[in-house]
C-alpha positions as a Markdown table, in Angstrom:
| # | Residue | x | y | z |
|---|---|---|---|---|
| 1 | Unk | 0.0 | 0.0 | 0.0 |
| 2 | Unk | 1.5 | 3.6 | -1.1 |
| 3 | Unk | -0.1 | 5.2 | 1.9 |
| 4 | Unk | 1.7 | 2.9 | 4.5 |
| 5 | Unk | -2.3 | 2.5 | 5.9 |
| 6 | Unk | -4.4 | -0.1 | 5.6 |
| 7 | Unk | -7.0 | -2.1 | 7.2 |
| 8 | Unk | -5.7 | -4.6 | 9.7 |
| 9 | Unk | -7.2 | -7.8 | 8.6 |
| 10 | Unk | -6.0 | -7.0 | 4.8 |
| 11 | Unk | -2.2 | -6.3 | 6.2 |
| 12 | Unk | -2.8 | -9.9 | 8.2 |
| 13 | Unk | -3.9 | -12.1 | 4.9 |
| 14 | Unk | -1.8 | -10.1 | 2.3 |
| 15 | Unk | 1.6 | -9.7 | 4.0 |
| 16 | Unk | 1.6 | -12.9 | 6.8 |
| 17 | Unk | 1.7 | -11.1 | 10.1 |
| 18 | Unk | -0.7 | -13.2 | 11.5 |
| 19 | Unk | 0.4 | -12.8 | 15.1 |
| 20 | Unk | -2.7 | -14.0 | 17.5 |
| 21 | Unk | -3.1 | -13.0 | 21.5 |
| 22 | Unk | -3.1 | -16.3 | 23.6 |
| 23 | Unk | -5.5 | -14.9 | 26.4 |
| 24 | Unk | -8.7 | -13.3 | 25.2 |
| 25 | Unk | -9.9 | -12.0 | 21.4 |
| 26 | Unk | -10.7 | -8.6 | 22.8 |
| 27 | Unk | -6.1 | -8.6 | 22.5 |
| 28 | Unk | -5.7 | -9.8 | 19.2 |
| 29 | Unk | -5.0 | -7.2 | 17.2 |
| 30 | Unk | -7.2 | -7.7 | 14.1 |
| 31 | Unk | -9.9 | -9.9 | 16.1 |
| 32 | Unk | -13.6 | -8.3 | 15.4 |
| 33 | Unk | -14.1 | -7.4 | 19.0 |
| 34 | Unk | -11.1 | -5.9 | 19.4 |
| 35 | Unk | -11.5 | -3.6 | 16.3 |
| 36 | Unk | -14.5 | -2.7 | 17.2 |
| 37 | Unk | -13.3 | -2.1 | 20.5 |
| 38 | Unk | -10.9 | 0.3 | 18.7 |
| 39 | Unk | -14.0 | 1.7 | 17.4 |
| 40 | Unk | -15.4 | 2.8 | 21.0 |
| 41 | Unk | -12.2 | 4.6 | 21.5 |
| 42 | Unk | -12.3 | 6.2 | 17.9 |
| 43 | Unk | -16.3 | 7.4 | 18.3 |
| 44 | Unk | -15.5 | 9.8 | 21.4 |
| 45 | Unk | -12.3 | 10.6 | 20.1 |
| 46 | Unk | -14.2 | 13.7 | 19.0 |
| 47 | Unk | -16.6 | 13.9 | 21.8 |
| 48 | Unk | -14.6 | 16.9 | 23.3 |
| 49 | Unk | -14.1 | 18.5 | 20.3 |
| 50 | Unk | -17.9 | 18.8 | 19.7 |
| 51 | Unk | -19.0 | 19.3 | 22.8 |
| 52 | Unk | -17.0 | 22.8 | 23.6 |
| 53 | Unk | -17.6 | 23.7 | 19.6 |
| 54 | Unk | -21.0 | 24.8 | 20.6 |
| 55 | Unk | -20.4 | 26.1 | 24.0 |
| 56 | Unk | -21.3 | 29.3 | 22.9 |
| 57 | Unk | -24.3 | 28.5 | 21.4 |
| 58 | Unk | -25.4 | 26.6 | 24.2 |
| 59 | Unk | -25.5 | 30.1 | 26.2 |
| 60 | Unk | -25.7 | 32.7 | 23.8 |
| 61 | Unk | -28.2 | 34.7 | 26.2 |
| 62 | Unk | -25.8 | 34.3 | 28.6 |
| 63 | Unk | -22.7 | 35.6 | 26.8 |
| 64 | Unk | -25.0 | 38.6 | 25.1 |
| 65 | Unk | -25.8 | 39.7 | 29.0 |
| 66 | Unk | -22.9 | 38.5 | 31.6 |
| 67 | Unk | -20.2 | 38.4 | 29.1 |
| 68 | Unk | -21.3 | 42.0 | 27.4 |
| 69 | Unk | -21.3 | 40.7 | 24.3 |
| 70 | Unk | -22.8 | 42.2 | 21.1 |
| 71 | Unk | -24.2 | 39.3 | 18.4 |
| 72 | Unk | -20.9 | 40.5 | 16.2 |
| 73 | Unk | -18.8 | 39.9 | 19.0 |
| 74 | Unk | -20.6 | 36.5 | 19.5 |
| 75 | Unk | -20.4 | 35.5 | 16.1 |
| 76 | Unk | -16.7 | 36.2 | 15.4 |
| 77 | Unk | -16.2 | 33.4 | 18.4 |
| 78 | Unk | -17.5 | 30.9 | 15.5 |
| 79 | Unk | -15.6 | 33.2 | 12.6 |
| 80 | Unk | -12.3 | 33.0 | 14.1 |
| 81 | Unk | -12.8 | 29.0 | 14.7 |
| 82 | Unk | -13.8 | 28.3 | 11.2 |
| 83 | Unk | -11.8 | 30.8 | 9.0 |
| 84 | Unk | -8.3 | 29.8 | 10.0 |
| 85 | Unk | -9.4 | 26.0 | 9.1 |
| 86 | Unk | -9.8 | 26.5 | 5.5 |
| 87 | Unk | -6.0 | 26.1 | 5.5 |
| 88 | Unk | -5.5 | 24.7 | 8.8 |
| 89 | Unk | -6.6 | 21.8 | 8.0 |
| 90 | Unk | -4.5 | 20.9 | 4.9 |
| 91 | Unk | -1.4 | 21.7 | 6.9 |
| 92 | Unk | -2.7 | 19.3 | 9.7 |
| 93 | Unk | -2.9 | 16.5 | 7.4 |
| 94 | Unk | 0.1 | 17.2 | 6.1 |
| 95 | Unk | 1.7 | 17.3 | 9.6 |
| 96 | Unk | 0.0 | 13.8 | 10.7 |
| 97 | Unk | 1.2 | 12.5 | 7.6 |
| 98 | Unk | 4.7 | 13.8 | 7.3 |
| 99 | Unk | 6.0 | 15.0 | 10.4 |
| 100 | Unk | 3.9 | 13.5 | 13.5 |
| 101 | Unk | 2.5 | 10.6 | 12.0 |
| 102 | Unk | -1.2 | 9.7 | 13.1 |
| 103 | Unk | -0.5 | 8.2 | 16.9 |
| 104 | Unk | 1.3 | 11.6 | 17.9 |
| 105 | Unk | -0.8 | 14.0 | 15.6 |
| 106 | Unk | -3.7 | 12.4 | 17.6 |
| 107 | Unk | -2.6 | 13.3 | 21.0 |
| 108 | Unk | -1.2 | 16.2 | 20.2 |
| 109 | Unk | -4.3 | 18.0 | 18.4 |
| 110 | Unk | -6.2 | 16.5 | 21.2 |
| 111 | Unk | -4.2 | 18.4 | 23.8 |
| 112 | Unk | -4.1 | 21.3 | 21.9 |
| 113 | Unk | -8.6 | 21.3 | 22.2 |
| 114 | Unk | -8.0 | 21.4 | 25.6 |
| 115 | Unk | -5.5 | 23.8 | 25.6 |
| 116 | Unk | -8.0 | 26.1 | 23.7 |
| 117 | Unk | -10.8 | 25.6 | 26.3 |
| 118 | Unk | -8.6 | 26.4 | 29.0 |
| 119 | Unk | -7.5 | 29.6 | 27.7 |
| 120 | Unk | -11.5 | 30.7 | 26.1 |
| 121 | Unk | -12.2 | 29.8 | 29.9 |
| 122 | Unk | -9.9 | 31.9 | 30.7 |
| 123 | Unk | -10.4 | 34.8 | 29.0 |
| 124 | Unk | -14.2 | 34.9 | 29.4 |
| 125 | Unk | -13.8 | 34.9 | 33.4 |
| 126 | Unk | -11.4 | 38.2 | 32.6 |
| 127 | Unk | -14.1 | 39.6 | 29.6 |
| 128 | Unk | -11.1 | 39.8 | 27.3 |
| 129 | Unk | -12.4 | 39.2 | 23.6 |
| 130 | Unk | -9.1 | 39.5 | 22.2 |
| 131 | Unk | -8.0 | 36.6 | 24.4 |
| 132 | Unk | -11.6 | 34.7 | 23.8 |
| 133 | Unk | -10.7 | 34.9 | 19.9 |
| 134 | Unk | -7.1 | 33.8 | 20.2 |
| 135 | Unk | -8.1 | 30.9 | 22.5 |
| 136 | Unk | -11.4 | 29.8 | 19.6 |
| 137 | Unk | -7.9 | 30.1 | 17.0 |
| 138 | Unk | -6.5 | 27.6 | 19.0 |
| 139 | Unk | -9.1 | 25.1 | 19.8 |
| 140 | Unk | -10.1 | 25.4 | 15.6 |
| 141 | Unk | -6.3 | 24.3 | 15.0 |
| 142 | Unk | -6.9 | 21.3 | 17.0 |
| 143 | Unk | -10.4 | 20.6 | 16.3 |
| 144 | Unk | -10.4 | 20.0 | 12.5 |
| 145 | Unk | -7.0 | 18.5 | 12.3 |
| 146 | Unk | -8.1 | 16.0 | 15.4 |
| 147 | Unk | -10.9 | 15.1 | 12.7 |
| 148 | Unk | -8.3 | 14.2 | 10.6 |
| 149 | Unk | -6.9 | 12.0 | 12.4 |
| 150 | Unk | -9.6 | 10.3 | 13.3 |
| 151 | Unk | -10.5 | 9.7 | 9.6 |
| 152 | Unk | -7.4 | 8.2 | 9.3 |
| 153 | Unk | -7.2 | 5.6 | 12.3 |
| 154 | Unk | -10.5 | 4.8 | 10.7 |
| 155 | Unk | -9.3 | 3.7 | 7.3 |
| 156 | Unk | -6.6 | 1.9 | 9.5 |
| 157 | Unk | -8.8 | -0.5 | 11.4 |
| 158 | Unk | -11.6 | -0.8 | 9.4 |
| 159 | Unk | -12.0 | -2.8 | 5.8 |
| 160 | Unk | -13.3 | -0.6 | 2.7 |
| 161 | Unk | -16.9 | -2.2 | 3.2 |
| 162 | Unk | -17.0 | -1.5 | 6.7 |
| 163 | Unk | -15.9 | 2.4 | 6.3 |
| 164 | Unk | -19.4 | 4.0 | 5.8 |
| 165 | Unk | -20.5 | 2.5 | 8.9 |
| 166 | Unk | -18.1 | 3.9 | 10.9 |
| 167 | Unk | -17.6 | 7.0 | 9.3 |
| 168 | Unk | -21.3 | 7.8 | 10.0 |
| 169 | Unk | -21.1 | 6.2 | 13.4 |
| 170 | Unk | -18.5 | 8.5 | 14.7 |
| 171 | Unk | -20.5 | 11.6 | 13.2 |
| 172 | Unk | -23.3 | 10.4 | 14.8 |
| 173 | Unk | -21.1 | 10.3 | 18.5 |
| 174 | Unk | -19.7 | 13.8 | 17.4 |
| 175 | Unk | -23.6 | 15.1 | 17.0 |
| 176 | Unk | -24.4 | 13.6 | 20.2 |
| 177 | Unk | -22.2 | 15.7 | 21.6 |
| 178 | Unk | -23.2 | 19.0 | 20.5 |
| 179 | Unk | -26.7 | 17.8 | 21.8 |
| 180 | Unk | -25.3 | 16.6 | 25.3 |
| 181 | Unk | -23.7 | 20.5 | 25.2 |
| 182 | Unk | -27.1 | 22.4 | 24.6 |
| 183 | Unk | -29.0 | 20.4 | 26.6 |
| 184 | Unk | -26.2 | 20.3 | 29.8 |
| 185 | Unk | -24.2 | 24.0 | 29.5 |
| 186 | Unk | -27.1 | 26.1 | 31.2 |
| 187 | Unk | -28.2 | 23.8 | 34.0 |
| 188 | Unk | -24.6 | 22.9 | 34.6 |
| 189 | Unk | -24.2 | 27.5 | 34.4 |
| 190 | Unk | -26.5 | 27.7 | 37.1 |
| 191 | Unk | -25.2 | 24.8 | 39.3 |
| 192 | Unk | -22.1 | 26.5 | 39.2 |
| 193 | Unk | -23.4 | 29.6 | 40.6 |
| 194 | Unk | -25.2 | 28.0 | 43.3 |
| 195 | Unk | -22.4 | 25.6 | 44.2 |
| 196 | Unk | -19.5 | 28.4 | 43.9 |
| 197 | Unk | -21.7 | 31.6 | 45.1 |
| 198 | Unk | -20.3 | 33.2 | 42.1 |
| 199 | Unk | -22.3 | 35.3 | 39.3 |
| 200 | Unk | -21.6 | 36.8 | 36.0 |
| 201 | Unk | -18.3 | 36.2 | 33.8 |
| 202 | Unk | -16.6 | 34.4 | 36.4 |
| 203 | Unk | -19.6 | 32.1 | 36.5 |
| 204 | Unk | -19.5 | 31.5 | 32.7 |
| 205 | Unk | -15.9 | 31.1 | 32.5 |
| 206 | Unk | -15.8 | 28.2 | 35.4 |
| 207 | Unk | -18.6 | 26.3 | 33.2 |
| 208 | Unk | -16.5 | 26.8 | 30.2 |
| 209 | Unk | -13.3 | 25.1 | 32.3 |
| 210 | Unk | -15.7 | 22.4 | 33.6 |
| 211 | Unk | -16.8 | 21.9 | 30.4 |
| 212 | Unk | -12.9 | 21.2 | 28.9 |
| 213 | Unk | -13.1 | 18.0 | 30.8 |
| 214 | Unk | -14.9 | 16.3 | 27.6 |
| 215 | Unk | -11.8 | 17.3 | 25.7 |
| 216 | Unk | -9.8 | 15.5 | 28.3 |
| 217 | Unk | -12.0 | 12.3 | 27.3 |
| 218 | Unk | -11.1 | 13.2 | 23.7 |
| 219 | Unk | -7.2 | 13.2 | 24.5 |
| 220 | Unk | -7.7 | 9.9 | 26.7 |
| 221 | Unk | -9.2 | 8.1 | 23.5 |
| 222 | Unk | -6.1 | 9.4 | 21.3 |
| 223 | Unk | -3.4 | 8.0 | 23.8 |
| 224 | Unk | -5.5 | 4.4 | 23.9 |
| 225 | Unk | -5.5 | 4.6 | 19.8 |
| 226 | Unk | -2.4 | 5.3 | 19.7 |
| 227 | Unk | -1.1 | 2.6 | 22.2 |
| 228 | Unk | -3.4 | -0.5 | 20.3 |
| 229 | Unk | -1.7 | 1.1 | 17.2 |
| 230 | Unk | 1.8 | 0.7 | 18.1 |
| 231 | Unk | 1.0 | -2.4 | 19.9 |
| 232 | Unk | -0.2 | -3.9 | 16.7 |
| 233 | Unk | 3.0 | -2.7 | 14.9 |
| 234 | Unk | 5.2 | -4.5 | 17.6 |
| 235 | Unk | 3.5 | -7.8 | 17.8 |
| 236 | Unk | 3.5 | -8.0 | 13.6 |
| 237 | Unk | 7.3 | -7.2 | 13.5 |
| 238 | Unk | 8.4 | -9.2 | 16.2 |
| 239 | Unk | 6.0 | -12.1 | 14.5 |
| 240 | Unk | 8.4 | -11.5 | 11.6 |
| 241 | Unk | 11.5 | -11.3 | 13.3 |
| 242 | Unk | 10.8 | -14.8 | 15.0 |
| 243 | Unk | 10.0 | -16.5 | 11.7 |
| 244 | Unk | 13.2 | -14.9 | 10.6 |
| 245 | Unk | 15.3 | -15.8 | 12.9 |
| 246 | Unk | 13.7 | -20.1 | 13.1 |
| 247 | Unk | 15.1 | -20.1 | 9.3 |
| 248 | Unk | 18.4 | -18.7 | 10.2 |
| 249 | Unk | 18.8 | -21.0 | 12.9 |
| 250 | Unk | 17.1 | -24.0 | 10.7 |
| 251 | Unk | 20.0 | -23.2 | 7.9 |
| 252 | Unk | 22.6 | -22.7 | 10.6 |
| 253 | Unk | 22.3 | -26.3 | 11.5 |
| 254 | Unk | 22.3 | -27.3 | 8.0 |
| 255 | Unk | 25.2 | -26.1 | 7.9 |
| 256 | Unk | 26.5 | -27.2 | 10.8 |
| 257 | Unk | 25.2 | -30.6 | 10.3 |
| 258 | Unk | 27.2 | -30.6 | 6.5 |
| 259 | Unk | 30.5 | -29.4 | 8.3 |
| 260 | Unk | 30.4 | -32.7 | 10.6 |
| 261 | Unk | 29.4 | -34.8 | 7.6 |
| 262 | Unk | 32.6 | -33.4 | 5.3 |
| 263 | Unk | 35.0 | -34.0 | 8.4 |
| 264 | Unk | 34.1 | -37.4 | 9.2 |
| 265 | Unk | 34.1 | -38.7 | 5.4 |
| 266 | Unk | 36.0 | -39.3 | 2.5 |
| 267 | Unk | 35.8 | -37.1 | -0.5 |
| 268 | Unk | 33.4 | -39.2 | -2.7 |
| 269 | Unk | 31.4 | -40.0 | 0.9 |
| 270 | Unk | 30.8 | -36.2 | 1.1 |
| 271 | Unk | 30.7 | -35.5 | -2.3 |
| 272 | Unk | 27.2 | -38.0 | -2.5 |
| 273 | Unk | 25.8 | -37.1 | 1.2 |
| 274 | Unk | 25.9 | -33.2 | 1.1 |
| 275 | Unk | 22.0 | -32.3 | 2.1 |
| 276 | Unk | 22.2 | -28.6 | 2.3 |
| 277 | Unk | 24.0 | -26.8 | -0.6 |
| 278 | Unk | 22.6 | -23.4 | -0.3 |
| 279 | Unk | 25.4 | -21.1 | 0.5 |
| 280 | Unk | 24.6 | -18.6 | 3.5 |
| 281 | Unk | 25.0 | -15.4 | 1.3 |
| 282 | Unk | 22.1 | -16.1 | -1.1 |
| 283 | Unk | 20.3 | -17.5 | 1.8 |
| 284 | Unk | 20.5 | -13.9 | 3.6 |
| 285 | Unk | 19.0 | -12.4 | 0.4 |
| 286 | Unk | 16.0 | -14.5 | 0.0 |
| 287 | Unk | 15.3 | -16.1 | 2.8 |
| 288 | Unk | 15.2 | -13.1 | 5.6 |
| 289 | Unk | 12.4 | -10.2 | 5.1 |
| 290 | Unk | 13.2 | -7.5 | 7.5 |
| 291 | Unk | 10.8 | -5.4 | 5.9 |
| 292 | Unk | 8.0 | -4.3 | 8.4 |
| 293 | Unk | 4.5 | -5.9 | 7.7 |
| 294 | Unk | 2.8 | -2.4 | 8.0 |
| 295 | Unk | 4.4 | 0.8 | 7.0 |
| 296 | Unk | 6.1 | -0.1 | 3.0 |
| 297 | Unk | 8.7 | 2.0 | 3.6 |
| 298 | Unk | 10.1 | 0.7 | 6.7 |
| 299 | Unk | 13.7 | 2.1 | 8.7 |
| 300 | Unk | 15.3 | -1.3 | 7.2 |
| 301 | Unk | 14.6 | -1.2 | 3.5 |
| 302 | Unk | 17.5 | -0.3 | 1.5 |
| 303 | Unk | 14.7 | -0.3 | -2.0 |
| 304 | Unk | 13.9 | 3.8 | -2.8 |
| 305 | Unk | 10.0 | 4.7 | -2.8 |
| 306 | Unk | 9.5 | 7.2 | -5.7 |
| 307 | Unk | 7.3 | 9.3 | -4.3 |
| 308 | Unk | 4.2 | 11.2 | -6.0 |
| 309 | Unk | 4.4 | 14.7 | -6.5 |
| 310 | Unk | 1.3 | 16.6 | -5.2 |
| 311 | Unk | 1.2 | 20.1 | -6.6 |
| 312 | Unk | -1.8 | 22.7 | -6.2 |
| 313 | Unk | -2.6 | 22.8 | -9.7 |
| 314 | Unk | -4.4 | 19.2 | -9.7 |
| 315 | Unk | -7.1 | 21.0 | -8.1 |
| 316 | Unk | -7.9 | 22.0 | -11.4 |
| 317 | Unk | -8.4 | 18.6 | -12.9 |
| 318 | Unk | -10.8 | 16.9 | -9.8 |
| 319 | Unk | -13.9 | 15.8 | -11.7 |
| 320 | Unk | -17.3 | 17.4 | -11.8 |
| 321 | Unk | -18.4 | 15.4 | -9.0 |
| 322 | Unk | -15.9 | 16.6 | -6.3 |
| 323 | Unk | -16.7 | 20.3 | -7.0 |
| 324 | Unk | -21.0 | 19.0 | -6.1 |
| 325 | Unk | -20.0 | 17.6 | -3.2 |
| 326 | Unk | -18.2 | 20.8 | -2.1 |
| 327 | Unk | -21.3 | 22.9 | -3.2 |
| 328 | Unk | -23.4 | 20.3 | -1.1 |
| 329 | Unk | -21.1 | 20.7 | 1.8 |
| 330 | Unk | -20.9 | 24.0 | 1.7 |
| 331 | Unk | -24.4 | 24.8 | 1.1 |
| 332 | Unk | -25.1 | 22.5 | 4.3 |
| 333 | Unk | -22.8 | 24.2 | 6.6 |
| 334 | Unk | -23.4 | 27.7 | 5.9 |
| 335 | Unk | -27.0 | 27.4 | 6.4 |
| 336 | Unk | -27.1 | 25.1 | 9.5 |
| 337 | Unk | -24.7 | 26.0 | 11.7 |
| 338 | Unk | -25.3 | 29.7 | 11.8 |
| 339 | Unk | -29.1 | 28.6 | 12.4 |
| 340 | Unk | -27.9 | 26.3 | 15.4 |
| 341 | Unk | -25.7 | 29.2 | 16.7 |
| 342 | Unk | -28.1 | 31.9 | 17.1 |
| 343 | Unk | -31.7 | 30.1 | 17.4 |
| 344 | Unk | -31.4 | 29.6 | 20.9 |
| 345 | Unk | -32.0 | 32.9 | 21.6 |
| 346 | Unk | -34.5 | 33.5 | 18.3 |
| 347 | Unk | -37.4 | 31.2 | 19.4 |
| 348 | Unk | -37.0 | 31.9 | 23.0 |
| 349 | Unk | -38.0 | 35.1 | 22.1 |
| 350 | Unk | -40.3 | 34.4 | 19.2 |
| 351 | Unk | -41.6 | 31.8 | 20.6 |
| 352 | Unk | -41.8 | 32.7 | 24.1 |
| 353 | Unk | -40.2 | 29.7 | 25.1 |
């Protein structure tokens, strides 16, 4: 595979890591129950991320009057999350790909969502909108790209047929979020104030820092991804190694075997009698794979990967279909989320509500 990620099961058949966990399935690495146990992790994965998006729009009444915000104000808390991602995100996939690869990129755009809640916590307990801008920056750096990584631990796990499933499974666990959040945020606001004794931004801001807890969940999943995924690496390339080193030792005794045989009899007896006549050079070139049974381009390989070229211009020959589905997704997005950030407040009061 040129993308050095693939499903599990497919790596298992094609390339003959078929290491298996002696003490329960839910261990073996490309068992059913232990992918989809994989898949638990990978749903809430985004929980966090979901959850604090729509913080805001959760308590937009609140915000408007404790926080002294206008509905500009409010609205540029969204702006200054979604703008930045537009390139964001391409250089986030480009980092998990090239530079962090997807266990690190994981944890580390998972931190940085909570990172982000911190600091809009932060700032909204000290009414600095500067600071409450700066930290939605940072949480929209880590949000999108987490989603990118998730995407890609997907098509890791998971067979092609099985991808459309979880795909819109863990959309459906990131929407369950955002409805835990608007349903949660303002009982949880007043709980605070009755618990803490404490009213207006400071009240907002210590439900915003309680809320950063979910991202915690979000950064917990990433580290239990990350440590199945590099568990699964070990286990196929010690497999490996141990069939490895059986031959070496299998030919070593050959060979040792033949040494005795030629010592202890005549020419023509040896001559007739030898049983191994591989020589050990050509046995080391064919016989031992060091190459890893996951990644194709792996620390040992001495064979150069030509890599393909990806240049900005190819945007310009995508197909007709790709440019609907960006119409679709953009027509989708500019419409509903808007709608979901500033409705609380519109049938409250034209509803009465």
């Amino acid at each position: 595979m040129s993308s050095g990620y693939g499903p599990i099961e497919d790596e298992v058949s094609e390339r003959g890591c078929c290491y298996r966990c002696a003490h329960s399935k839910a261990c073996d690495p490309h068992s059913r129950l232990h992918r989809y146990l994989m898949l638990f992790f990978l749903c809430f994965m985004s929980f966090g991320s979901y959850f604090c998006y729509d913080n805001p729009a959760a308590m937009q009444d609140i915000f408007l009057k404790d926080v002294h915000l206008t509905v500009s104000q409010f609205m540029n808390l969204y702006a200054f999350y979604s703008w930045p991602n537009v390139v964001i995100s391409l250089l986030g996939g480009f980092l998990i790909d090239r530079v962090f690869g997807v266990r690190w990129g994981g944890i580390i755009f998972s931190l940085v969502i909570f990172g982000g809640q911190l600091l809009f916590g932060i700032a909204v307990m000290f009414s600095s909108v500067p600071l409450m801008y700066f930290a939605r920056f940072i949480f929209g750096i880590g949000g999108e790209s987490l989603s990118v990584a998730q995407n890609t631990y997907a098509t890791v796990w998971f067979k092609p047929n099985e991808l459309n499933f979880v795909f819109g499974l863990t959309i459906s666990m990131a929407r369950i979020g955002s409805t835990v959040n608007m349903n949660v945020m303002q009982p949880l606001f007043f709980q605070v104030g009755r618990s803490f004794n404490i009213t207006g931004q400071v009240q907002v801001g210590t439900s915003l820092l309680i809320a950063s807890v979910t991202c915690l969940l979000s950064a917990f999943c990433a580290v239990m991804l990350a440590y199945f995924f590099k568990r699964y690496v070990f286990l196929c390339l010690f497999n490996l190694r141990f069939q490895n080193f059986n031959i070496l030792m299998q030919r070593f005794l050959c060979f040792k075997f033949q040494a005795i045989q030629e010592s202890s009899l005549d020419a023509s007896t040896s001559a007739s009698g030898t049983v191994c006549q591989k020589p050990p050079n050509d046995l080391l070139e064919n016989d031992v794979d060091e190459s890893s049974p996951l990644l194709p381009s792996s620390p040992t390989s001495t064979v150069p990967q030509q890599e393909e070229t990806i240049r900005l211009i190819d945007i310009c020959h995508f197909p007709l279909a790709i440019w609907l589905i960006c119409i679709i997704c953009v027509s989708y997005y500019v419409t509903v989320f808007p709608f979901v950030s500033l409705g609380l407040v519109f049938f409250e009061s034209a509803l009465a509500v």
